[in-house]
N, C-alpha and C positions, 0 to 999 in steps of 0.2 A: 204729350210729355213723355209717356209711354216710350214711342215713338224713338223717341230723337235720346230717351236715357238707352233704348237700344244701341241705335247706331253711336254713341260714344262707344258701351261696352263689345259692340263686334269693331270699331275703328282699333280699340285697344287691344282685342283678341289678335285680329288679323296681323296686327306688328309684332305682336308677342310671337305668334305662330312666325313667321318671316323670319325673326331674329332665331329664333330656334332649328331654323332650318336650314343654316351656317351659308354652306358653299351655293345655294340655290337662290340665294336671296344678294343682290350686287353692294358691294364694300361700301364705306364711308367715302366720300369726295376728299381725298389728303389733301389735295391743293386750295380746295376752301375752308377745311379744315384746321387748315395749318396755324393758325394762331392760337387756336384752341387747343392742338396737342400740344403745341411746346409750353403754355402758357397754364396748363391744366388745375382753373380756378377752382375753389373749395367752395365759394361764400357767393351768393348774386343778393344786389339789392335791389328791391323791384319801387321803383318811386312811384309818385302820381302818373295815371295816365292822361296823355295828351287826347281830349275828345274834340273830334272836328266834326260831330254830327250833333243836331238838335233835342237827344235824348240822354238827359242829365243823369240819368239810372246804369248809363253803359259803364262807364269806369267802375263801377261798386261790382256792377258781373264779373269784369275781367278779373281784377282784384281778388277776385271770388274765387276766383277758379286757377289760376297762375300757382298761387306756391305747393298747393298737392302735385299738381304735374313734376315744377321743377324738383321740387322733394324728391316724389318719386324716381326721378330721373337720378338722384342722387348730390344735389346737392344743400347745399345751407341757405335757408331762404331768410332774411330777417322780417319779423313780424309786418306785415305793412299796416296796419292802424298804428303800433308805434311809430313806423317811420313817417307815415305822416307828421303825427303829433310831434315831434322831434323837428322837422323839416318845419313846420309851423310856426315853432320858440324862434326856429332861428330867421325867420321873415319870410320864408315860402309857402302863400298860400295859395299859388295858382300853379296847375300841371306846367302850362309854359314858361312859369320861371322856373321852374325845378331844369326843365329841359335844355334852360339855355346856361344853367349856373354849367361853373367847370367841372367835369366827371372826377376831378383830383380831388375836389372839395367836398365831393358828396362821398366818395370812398370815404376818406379817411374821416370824416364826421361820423361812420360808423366801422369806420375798421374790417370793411368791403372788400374782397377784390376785385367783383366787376359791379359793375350798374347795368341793371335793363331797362330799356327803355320802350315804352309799346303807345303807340298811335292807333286811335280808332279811327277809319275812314270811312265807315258806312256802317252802319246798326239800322236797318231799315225793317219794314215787312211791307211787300204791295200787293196791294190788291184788283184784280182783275175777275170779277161776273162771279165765278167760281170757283175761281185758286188764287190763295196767297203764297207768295215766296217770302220767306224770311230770308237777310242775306248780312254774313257779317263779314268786315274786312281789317284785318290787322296788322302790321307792319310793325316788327322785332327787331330794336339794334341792341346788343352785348356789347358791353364799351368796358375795356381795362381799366384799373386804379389810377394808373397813368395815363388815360385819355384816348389812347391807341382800340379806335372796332376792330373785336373779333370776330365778330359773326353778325350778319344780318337776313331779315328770313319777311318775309309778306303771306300772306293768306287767307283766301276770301274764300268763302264757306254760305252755299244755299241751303235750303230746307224748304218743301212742297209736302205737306200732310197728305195733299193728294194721288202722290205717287205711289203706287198701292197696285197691289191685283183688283182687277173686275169680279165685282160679284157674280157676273153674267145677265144680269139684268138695269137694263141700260139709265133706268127711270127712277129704280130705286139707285144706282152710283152716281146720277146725277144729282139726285136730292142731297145724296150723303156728301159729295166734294160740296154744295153749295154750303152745306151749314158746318162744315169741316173748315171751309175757307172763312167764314163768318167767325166762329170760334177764334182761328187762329188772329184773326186781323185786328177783333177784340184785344185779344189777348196772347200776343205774340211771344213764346217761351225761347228767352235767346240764351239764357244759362247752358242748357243742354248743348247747345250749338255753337255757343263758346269753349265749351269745355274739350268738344270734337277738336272744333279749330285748332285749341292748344295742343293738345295730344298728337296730331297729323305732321303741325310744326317739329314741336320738341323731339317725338321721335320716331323721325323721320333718319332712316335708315341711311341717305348718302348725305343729308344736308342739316341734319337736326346736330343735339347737342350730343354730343357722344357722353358716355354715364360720367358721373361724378364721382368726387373720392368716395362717398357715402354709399354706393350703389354695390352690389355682388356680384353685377360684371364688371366692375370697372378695371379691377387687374388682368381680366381675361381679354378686354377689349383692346388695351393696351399690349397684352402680349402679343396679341395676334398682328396686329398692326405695326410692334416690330418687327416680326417675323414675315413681313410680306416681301 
């Protein structure tokens, strides 16, 4: 757990460090961008997620982890357990009906400008002798008030406990990946490895969200971007 709370906090570092180091780090994608700058929403509503894997626990992780990111990122996230509860009153209690209602209908039921929508396609951990891999997969669509995708984004995300340095003693790192693997396979920590996922996605330097009205780059990022 350790572990993987690290590598969120150096995946965060390292972008931080990126973005600060202006001209050395390659520009946003304008051309896939483009919906999102002309369009530059304030509000996302994050609804139920869509899970296509056999582990009922994954939507609560994502959930979990989604509106600090977007927060951070700078924008307005509405609460998701009210939105649920809200989406419930009015007859949606499965992620796939939420996802097939019209994106018009779900806006304006909370006075949204965009909906996200996120699909889990793999939440696994396997195990093999003496290594497990955890592996998550997720796919992001941004959808306007008006029904029109802005943005779409996919990312699958592993994690191996045992990738590590060598002790140099070959008997005692064998012992230690077998019951590292063992550990893990028990008890596979997919929160921390969520939370990466999202971070890597959201901002992500040519293809992520560029900041929100709420953020302290957000005017600098836009002036720069006019200014190219």
């Amino acid at each position: 757990m350790n572990r993987l709370k690290g590598l969120y906090r150096a995946a965060i570092g390292t972008l931080l460090v990126v973005i600060l180091a202006g001209c050395a780090a390659p520009g946003p994608d304008k051309a896939f961008l483009q919906p999102l700058h002309e369009q530059k929403p304030r509000s996302i509503l994050v609804v139920p997620v869509n899970n296509e894997t056999i582990d009922v626990q994954a939507p609560t992780s994502v959930l979990a982890t989604l509106p600090m990111v977007l927060g951070e990122r700078g924008y307005y996230v509405f609460p998701v357990n009210t939105v649920k509860t809200l989406l419930e009153n009015e007859g949606y209690y499965e992620p796939a009906e939420v996802h097939a209602a019209p994106p018009e209908s779900l806006a304006s039921m909370f006075g949204a400008d965009t909906v996200l929508y996120v699909t889990i396609h793999e939440w696994t951990s396997q195990y093999m002798l003496i290594s497990t891999t955890t592996t998550v997969d997720f796919e992001y669509r941004l959808v306007n008030a008006d029904g029109t995708e802005l943005w779409r984004a996919r990312k699958q995300l592993s994690y191996n406990p045992n990738n590590q340095n060598s002790t140099g003693n070959p008997l005692a790192d064998l012992i230690s990946m077998a019951v590292t693997a063992a550990i893990e396979r028990a008890a596979p920590n997919y929160l921390p490895l969520t939370r990466t996922a999202n971070a890597q996605t959201f901002y992500n330097l040519q293809r992520g969200l560029p900041p929100g009205p709420y953020s302290p780059a957000y005017d600098e990022y836009y002036k720069q971007l006019n200014a190219e």
